[in-house]
N, C-alpha and C positions, 0 to 999 in steps of 0.2 A: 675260634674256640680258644677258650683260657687254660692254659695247664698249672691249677691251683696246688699247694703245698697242703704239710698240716696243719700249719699255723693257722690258715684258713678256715679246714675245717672245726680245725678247734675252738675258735671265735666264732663261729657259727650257733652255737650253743649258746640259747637265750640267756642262761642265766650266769653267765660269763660277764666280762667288761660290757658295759653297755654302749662303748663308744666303739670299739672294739668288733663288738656286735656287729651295731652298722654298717660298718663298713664290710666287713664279708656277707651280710645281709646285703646289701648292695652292687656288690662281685658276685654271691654264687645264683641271686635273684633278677640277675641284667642282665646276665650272659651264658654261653652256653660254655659249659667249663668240663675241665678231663681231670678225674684224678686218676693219677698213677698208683699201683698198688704199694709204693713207699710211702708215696702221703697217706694211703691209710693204714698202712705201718707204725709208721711213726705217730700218726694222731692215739691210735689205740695202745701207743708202748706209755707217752705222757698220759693218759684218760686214767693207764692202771699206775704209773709211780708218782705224777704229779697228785691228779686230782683221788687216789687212793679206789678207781671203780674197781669194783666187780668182775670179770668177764662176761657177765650175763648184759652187764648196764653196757659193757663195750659195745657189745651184739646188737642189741636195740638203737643205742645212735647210731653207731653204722647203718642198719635195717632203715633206719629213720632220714637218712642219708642218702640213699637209694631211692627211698621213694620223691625226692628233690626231681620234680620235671626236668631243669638245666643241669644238670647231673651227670656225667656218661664217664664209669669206670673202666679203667684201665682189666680185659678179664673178667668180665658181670657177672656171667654163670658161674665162672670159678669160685669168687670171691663170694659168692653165695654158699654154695658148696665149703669154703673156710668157715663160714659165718657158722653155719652145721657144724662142722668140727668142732667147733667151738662150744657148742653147746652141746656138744658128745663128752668134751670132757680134753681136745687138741688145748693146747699152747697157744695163743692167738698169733705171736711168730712163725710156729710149727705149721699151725694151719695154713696161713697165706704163702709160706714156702713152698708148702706140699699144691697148695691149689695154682702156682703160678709155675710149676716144674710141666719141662716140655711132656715128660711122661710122666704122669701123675700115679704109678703104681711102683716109681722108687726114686729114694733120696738116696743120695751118699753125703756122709758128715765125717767130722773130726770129731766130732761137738760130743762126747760120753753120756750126758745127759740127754740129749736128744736121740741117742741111738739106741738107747738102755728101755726107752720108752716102747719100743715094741714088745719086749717081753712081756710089759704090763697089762698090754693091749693085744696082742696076737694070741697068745697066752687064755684074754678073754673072748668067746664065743658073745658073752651080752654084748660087749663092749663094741665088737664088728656089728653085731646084727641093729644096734639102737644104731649105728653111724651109719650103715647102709641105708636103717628108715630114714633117717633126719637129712641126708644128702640126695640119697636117692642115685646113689652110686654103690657097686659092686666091687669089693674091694679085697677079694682073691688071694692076688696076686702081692699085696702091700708089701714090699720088705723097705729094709734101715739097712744100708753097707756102713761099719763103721770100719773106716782106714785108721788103724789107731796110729797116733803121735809120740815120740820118744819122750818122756816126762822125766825129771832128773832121777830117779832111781833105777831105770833101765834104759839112761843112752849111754 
């Protein structure tokens, strides 16, 4: 088994380099290959600043990705479960963080922005109950610990 990068998956995408193509057309199509939940990290962080997608277009290659027979993710159900988040309205980061955390009903961050995000979501009753449809997880218990950072006006 191959343990491919994003580089990979990102060449994978027919209407990319055609040479380029190939050859991961030839790696992910001959062999049976692992991706790590980094490479698809990283493929979906270039998909949204490189090639300027969507989140919704991220979802769908990925999606489209998955169903690749020689295929076998790093975390399946998980990363399905991100894929949902994602389409709830998660961060595509946020979501593969949250789906790859040993306990999937808390994060702790630095990160202000990431941690600010539950008020906007907790806060919302749609917002959990469309994310429980779309996962198909219960999600209760979700909190955000933010450990805040000394920033130069209060160290």
């Amino acid at each position: 088994m191959l343990t491919i990068d994003a580089n990979i998956l990102l060449r994978y995408a027919p209407n990319d380099n055609a040479k380029l193509f190939a050859k991961a057309q030839e790696i992910i199509e001959g062999n049976t290959c692992y991706v790590p939940l980094l490479a698809l990290a990283g493929m979906g962080f270039v998909l949204g600043l490189v090639y300027e997608a969507k989140p919704a277009e991220v979802v769908a290659y990925a999606k489209s990705l998955m169903q690749q027979k020689n295929l076998r993710f790093e975390h399946q159900s998980r990363v399905l479960q991100a894929l949902a988040g994602v389409e709830a309205g998660m961060d595509w980061f946020d979501a593969l963080l949250w789906a790859a955390a040993p306990v999937q009903n808390e994060l702790t961050t630095l990160d202000k922005k990431f941690a600010s995000k539950p008020q906007n979501w907790a806060g919302s009753q749609a917002w959990f109950a469309r994310f429980e449809a779309n996962v198909g997880l219960r999600c209760v218990n979700l909190t955000y610990k933010y450990h805040g950072y000394p920033t130069p006006k209060n160290r």
